[in-house]
C-alpha positions as CSV (number, residue, x, y, z in Angstrom):
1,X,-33.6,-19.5,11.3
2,X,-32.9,-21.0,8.3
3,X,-29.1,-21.3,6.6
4,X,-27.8,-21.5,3.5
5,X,-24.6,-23.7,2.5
6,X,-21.7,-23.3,0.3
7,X,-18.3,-24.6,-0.2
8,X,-16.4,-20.9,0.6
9,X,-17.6,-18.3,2.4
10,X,-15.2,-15.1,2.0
11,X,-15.5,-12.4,5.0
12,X,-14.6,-8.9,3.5
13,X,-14.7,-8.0,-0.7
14,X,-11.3,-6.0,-0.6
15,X,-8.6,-7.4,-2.8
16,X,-8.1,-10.1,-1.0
17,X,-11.6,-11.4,-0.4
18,X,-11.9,-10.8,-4.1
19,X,-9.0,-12.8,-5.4
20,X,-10.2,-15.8,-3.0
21,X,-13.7,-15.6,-4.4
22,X,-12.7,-15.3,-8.1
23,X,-10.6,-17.9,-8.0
24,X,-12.8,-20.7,-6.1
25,X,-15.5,-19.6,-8.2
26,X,-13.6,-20.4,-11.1
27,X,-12.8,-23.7,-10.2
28,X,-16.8,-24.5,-10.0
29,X,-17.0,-24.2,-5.9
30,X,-20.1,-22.3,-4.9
31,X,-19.1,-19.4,-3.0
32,X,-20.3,-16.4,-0.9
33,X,-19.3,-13.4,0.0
34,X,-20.1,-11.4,3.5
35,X,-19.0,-7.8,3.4
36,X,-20.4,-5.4,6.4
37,X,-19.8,-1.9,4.4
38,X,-22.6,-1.3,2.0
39,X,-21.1,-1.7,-1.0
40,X,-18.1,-4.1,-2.0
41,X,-14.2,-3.5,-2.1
42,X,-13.2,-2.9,0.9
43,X,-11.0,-0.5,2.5
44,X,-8.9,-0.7,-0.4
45,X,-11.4,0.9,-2.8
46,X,-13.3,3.2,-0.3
47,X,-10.8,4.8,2.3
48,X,-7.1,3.5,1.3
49,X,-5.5,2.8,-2.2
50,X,-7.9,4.1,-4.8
51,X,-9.3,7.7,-3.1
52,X,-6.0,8.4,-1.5
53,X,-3.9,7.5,-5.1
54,X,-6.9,9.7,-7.0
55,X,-6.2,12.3,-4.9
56,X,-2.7,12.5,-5.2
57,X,-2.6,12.4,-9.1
58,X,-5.0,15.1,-9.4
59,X,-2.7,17.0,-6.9
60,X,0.0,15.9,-9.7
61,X,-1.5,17.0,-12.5
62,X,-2.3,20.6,-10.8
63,X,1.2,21.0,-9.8
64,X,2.2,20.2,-13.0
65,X,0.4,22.6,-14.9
66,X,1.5,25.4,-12.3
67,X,5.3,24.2,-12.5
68,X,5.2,24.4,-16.5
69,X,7.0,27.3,-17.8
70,X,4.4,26.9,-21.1
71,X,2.1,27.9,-19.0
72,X,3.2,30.2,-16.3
73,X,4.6,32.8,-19.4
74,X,0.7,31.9,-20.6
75,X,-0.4,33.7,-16.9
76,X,-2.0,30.3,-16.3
77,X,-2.4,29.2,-12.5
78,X,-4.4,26.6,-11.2
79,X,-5.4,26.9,-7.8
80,X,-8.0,24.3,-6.0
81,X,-8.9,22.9,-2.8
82,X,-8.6,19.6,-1.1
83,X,-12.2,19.0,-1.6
84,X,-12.2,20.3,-5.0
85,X,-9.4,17.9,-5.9
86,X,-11.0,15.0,-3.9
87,X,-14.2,15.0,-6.9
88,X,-11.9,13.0,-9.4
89,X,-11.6,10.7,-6.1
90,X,-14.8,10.1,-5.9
91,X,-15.6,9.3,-9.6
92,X,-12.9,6.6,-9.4
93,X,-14.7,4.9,-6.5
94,X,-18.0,4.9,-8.1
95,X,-16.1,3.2,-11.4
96,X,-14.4,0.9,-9.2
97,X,-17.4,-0.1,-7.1
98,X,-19.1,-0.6,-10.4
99,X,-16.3,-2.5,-11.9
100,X,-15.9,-4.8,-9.1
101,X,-19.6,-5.5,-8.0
102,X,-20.2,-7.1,-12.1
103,X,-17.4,-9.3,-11.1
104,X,-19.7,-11.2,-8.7
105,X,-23.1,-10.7,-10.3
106,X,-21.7,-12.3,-13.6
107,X,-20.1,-15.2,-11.5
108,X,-23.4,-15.3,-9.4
109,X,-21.4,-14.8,-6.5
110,X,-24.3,-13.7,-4.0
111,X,-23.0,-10.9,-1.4
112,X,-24.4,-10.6,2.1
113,X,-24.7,-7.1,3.3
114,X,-23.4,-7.0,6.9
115,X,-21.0,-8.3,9.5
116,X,-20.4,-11.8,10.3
117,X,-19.7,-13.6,13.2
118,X,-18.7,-17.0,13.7
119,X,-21.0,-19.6,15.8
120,X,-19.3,-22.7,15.5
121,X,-16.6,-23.6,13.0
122,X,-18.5,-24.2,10.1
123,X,-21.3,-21.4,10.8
124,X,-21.6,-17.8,10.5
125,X,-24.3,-15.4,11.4
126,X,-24.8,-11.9,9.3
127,X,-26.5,-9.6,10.6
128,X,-27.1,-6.7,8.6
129,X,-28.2,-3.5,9.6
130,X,-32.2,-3.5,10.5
131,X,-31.2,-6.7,12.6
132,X,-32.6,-9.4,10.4
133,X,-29.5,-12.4,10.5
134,X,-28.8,-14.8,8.3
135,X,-26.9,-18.3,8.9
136,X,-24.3,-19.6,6.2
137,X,-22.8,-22.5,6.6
138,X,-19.7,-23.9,4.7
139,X,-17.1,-26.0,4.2
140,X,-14.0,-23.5,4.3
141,X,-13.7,-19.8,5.2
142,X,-11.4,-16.8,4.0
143,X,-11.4,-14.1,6.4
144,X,-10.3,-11.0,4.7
145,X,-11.4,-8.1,7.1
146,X,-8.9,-5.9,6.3
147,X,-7.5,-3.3,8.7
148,X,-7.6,0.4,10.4
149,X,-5.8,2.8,11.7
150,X,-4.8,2.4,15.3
151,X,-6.5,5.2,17.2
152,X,-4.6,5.6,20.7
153,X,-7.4,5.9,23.0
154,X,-6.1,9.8,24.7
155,X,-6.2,11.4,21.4
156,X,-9.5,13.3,20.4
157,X,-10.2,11.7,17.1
158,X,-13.8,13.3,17.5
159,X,-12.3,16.7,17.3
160,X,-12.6,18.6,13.7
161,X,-9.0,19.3,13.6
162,X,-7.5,15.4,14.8
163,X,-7.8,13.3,11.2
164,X,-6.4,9.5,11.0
165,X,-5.7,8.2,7.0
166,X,-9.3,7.2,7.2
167,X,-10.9,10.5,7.8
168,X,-8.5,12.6,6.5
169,X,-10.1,12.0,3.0
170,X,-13.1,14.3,4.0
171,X,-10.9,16.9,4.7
172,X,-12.9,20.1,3.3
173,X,-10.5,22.9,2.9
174,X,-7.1,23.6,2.4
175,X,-4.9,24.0,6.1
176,X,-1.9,26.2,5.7
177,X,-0.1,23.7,8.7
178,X,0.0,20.4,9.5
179,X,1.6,17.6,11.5
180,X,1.8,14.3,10.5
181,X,2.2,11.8,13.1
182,X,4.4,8.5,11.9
183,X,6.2,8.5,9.2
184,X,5.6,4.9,7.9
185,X,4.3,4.2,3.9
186,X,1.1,6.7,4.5
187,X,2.7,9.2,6.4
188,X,5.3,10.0,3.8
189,X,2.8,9.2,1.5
190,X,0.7,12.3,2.3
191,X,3.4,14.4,3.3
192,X,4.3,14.5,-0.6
193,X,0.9,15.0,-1.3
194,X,-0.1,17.7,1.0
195,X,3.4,19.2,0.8
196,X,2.5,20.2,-3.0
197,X,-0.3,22.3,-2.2
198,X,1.8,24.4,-0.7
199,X,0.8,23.5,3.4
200,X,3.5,24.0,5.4
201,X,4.4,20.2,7.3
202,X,6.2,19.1,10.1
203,X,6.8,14.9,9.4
204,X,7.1,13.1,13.0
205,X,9.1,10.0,12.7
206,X,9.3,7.7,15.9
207,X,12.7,6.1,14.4
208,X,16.1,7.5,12.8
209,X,15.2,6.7,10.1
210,X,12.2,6.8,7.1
211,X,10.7,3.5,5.8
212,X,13.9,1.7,7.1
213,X,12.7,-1.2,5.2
214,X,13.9,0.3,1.9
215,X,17.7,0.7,0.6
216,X,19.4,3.5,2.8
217,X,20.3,5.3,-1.0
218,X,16.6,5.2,-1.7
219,X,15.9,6.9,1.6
220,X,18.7,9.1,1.5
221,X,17.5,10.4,-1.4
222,X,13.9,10.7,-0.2
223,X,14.5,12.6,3.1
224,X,16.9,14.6,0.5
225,X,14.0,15.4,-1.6
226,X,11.3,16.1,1.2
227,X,13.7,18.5,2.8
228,X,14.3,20.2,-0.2
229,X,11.1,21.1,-0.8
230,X,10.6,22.1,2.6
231,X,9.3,19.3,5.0
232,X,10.5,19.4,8.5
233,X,11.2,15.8,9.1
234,X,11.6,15.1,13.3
235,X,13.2,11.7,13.6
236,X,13.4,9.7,16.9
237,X,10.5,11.7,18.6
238,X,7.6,10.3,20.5
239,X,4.0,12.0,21.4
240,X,3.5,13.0,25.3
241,X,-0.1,14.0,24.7
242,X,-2.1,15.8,21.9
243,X,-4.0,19.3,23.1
244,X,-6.3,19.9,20.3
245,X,-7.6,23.5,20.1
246,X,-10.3,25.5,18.8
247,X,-7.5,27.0,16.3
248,X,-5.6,23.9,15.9
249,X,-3.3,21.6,17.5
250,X,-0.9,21.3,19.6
251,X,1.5,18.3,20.1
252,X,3.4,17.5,22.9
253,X,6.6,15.4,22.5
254,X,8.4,13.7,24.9
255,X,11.8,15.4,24.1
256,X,9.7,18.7,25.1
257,X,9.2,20.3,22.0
258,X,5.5,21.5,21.3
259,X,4.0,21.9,18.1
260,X,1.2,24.3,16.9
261,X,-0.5,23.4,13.3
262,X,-3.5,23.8,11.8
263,X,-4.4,20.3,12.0
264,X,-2.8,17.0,13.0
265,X,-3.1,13.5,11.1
266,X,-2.4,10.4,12.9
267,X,-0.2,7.8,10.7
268,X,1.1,5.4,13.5
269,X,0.1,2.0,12.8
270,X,-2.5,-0.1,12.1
271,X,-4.9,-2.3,13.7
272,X,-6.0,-6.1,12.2
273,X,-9.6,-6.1,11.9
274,X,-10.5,-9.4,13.6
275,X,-12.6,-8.5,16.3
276,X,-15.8,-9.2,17.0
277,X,-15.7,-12.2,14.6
278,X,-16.3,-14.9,17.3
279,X,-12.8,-16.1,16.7
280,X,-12.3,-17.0,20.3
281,X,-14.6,-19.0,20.4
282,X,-13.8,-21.3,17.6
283,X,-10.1,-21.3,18.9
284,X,-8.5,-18.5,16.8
285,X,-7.2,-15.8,18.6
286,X,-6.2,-12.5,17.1
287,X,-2.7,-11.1,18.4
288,X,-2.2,-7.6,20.2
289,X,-1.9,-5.9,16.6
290,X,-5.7,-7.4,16.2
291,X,-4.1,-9.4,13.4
292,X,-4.1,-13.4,12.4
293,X,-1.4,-15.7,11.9
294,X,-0.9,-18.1,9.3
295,X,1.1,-20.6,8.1
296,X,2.4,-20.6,4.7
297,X,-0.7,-21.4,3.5
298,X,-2.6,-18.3,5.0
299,X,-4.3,-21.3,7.3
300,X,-5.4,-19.9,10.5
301,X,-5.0,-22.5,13.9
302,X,-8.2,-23.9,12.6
303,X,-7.4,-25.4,9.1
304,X,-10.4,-24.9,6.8
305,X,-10.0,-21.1,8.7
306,X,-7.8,-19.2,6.0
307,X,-7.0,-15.3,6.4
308,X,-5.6,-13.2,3.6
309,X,-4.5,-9.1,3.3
310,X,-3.9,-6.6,5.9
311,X,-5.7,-9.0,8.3
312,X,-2.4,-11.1,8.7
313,X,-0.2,-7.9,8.7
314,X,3.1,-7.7,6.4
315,X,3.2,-6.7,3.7
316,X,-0.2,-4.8,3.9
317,X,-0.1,-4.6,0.2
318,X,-3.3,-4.6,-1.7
319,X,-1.4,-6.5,-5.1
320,X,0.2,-8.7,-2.4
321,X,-3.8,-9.6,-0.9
322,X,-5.4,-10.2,-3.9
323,X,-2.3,-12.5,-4.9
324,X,-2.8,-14.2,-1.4
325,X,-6.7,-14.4,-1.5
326,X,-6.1,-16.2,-5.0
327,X,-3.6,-18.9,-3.3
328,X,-5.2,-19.6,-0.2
329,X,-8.5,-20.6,-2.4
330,X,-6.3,-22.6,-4.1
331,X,-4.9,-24.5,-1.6
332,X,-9.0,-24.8,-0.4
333,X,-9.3,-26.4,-3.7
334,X,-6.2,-28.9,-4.4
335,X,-4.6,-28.9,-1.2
336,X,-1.7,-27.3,-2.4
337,X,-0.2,-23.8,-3.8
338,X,2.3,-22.0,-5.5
339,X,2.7,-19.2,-2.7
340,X,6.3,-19.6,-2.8
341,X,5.7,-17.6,-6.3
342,X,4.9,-14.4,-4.0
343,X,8.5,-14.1,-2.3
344,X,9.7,-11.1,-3.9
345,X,6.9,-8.7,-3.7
346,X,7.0,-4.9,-5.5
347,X,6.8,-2.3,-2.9
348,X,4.8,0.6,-4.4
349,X,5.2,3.8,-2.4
350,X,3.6,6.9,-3.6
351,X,5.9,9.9,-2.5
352,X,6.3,12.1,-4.8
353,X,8.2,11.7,-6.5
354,X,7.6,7.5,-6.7
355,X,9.9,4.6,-4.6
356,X,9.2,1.0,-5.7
357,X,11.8,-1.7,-4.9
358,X,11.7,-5.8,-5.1
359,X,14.4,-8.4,-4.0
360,X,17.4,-7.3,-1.6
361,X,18.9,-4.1,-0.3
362,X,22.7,-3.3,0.3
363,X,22.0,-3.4,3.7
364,X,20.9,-7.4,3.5
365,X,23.4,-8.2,1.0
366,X,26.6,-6.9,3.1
367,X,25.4,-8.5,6.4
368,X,25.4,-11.8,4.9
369,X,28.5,-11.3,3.0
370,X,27.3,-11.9,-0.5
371,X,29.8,-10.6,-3.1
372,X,27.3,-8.2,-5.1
373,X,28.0,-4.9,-7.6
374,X,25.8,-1.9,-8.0
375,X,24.6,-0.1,-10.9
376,X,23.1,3.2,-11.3
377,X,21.4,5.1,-13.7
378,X,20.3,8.8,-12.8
379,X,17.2,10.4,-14.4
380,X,18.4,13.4,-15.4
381,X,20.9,11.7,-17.6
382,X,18.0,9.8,-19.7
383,X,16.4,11.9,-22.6
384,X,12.5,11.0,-21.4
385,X,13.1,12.4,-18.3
386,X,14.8,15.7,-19.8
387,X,11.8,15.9,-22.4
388,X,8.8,15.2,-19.8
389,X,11.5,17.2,-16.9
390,X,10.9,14.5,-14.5
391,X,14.6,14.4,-13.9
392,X,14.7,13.6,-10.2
393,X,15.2,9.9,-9.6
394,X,17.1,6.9,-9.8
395,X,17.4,3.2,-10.9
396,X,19.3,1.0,-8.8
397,X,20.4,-2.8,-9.9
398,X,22.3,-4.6,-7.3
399,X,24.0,-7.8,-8.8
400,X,26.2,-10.7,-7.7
401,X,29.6,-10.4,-8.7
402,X,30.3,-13.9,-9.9
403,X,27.1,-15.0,-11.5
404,X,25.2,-11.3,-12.7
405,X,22.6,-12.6,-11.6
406,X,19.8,-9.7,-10.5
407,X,19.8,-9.8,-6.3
408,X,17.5,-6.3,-6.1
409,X,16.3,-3.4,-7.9
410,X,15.6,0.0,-6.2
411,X,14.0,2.7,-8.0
412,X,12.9,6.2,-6.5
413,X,11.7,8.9,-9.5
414,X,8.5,9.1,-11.8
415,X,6.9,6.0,-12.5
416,X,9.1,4.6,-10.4
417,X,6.3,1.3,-9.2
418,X,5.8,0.8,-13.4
419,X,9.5,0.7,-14.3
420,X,10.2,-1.9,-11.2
421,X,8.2,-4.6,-12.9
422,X,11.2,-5.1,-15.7
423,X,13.1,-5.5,-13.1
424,X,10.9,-8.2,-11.3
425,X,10.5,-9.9,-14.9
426,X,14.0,-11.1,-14.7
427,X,14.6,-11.4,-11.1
428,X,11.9,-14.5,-11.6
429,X,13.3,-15.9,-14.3
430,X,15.3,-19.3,-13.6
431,X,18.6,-20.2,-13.6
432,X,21.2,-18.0,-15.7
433,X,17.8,-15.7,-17.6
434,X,18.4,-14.0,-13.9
435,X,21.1,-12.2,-15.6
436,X,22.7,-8.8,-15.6
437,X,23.4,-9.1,-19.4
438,X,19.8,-9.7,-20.4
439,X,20.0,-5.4,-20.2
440,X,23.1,-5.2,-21.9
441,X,21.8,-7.1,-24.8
442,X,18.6,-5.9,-24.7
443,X,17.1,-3.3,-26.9
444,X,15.3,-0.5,-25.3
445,X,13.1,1.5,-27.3
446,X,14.7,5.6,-27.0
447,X,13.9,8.0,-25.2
448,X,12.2,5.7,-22.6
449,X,12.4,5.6,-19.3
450,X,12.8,1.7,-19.4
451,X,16.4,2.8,-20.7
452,X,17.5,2.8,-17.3
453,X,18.2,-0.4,-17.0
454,X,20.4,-0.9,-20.0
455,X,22.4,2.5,-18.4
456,X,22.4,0.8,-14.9
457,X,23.4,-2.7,-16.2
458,X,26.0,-0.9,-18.0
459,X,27.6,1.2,-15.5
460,X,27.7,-1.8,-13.2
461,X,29.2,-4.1,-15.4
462,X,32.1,-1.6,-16.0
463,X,32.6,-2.1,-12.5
464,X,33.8,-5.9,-12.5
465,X,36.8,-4.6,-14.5
């Protein structure tokens, strides 16, 4: 068998395959890229971000127009089902799929259709799916496999009504229950989602607490707002066994509760997709989670090795792997990198309505005694959000007491993951531009919702005094 050589080979075309390829190829390095699914941008584009994001703004948009007095006195209702909605999902894709695969035929990046597996460490085999394999050979390797969701080996995922974040996509009518199981990122995620159709949910959280990574005001005010509109939320609760039924599911909880639905979805955890790469052999071994670790250079044990996105596990952020795949070609390149530019990374979470936060919460700030301030600025009290009546929400600016300068900024509300990237903009900035009084000074254009900052800056700074 012949082989082919290159200077990168990149394992998986999801955003962070993608950002190591684009940028190696940019720097003159001839570069492949293996990806097993038929068509390139990973999980990301085909079962994650894009369909799951599509889904929910058509959701949005049909909520909208049947919350809008306009057209409620109009008698106009819009009523449609899951797979109805999912056809704007699937348009997306095909754009995106489109979109992405130009990147690599106008680079001449070639793509090799199936999965690879190491044989030594400078040689991998693909073998696509009529069996034909093809050896490529090269001097370094990103391995940016992605990852899926962990499937607990006594639940039925076979069964028609027993859907994982994957699956749950090809959902084909409308359930009037439904248990979600884990109430991480996706769980809450499509409990907003499915919640606005009108399908009644019970939200399973094995801790106290939701998405304990964020500020506690941000999931105060969350839990406040799923409540209100009707979620059960079940925290500290763990499965005993799931009985899955011709007409629906039932789930068995420790505690001894049992609960009937329609249909169940699985949202507890996720499994690193480095299996059955020949890893082992080579002398990389995945963890438990099925994930790889780094070092700061996303350099696996093996040196020329690199792995990038949800492979290596936090932040499992598709901006944050295309960001990495960009850096670890990079350090392939020169040697060196600038990953210490990635330190404060956006969380986007798409509840509805939105949470995005960067930099540190109250929680962080008070356990290592730093003297900070906090200032608020409510929706309801800016005029965009009374015109558009996307009043729920809130910005949050924590700030050091002495110096101003920007510590964290928590926002939960409409376009909550757009508005956080002001924020972000002067957190970066060096020295004393890190400064509460860049909002004070600054002109907003009115109504905006970007206002929020000069309100939040305001009422904080009124707080020194």
């Amino acid at each position: 068998m012949s082989h082919l050589h290159f200077d990168v080979v990149v394992i998986g075309s999801g955003p962070g395959g993608e950002g190591a390829a684009m940028q190696a190829v940019k720097h003159n390095k001839r570069v492949a890229v293996v990806e097993q699914f038929n068509r390139v941008g990973g999980g990301c584009t085909h079962w994650g971000t894009i369909p799951s994001k599509a889904l929910r703004y058509a959701i949005y948009q049909m909520t909208e127009v049947n919350r809008n007095p306009l057209f409620r006195d109009c008698g106009v209702q819009m009523h449609f089902s899951v797979a109805e909605l999912r056809r704007s999902a699937q348009r997306v894709i095909e754009q995106q799929v489109e979109m992405r695969t130009g990147f690599y035929e106008r680079n001449h990046v070639p793509i090799f259709s199936g999965r690879a597996a190491f044989l030594d460490a400078h040689t991998v085999e693909v073998a696509d799916g009529t069996g034909v394999k093809q050896k490529l050979t090269a001097n370094a390797f990103v391995i940016a496999t992605g990852s899926r969701p962990y499937r607990p080996p006594d639940v039925d995922f076979g069964h028609p009504r027993i859907f994982d974040s994957d699956t749950i996509l090809d959902l084909d009518y409308t359930p009037q229950s439904m248990t979600i199981y884990g109430a991480g990122v996706v769980g809450c995620e499509y409990t907003s989602m499915f919640r606005n159709l009108g399908i009644k949910i019970n939200l399973i959280n094995t801790r106290s607490k939701l998405l304990e990574f964020l500020d506690d005001e941000i999931i105060d005010a969350m839990a406040y707002h799923m409540r209100d509109l009707g979620v059960l939320i079940r925290h500290d609760e763990q499965y005993e066994k799931v009985e899955p039924r011709d007409d629906g599911v039932i789930l068995h909880l420790k505690s001894g509760k049992q609960l009937k639905t329609d249909i169940l979805l699985w949202a507890n955890g996720r499994t690193g997709q480095a299996a059955n790469l020949g890893l082992e052999e080579i002398g990389v071994q995945p963890n438990q989670r099925g994930q790889l670790d780094v070092n700061e250079h996303f350099q696996t044990a093996v040196p020329h090795i690199y792995a990038v996105g949800d492979v290596i596990g936090f932040p499992s952020l598709a901006s944050a792997a295309y960001v990495q795949g960009r850096f670890a070609a990079t350090h392939i390149i020169t040697g060196h990198d600038e990953c210490a530019l990635i330190r404060d990374i956006p969380t986007g979470i798409y509840t509805s309505p939105e949470i995005s936060s960067i930099g540190r919460t109250e929680r962080e700030l008070t356990a290592d005694k730093v003297p900070y301030e906090i200032g608020h600025s409510l929706f309801k009290h800016l005029a965009r959000a009374q015109i558009t009546g996307r009043q729920v929400g809130m910005l949050k600016i924590l700030f050091h007491r002495e110096t101003l300068q920007i510590l964290g900024v928590h926002c939960f509300g409409s376009s909550a993951s757009e508005i956080i990237h002001i924020g972000q903009a002067i957190m970066s900035q060096p020295g004393d531009a890190n400064s509460l009084l860049y909002f004070i000074n600054t002109t907003f254009n009115y109504p905006t919702m970007a206002e929020a900052y000069r309100v939040a800056a305001l009422n904080g700074y009124n707080r020194l005094f």
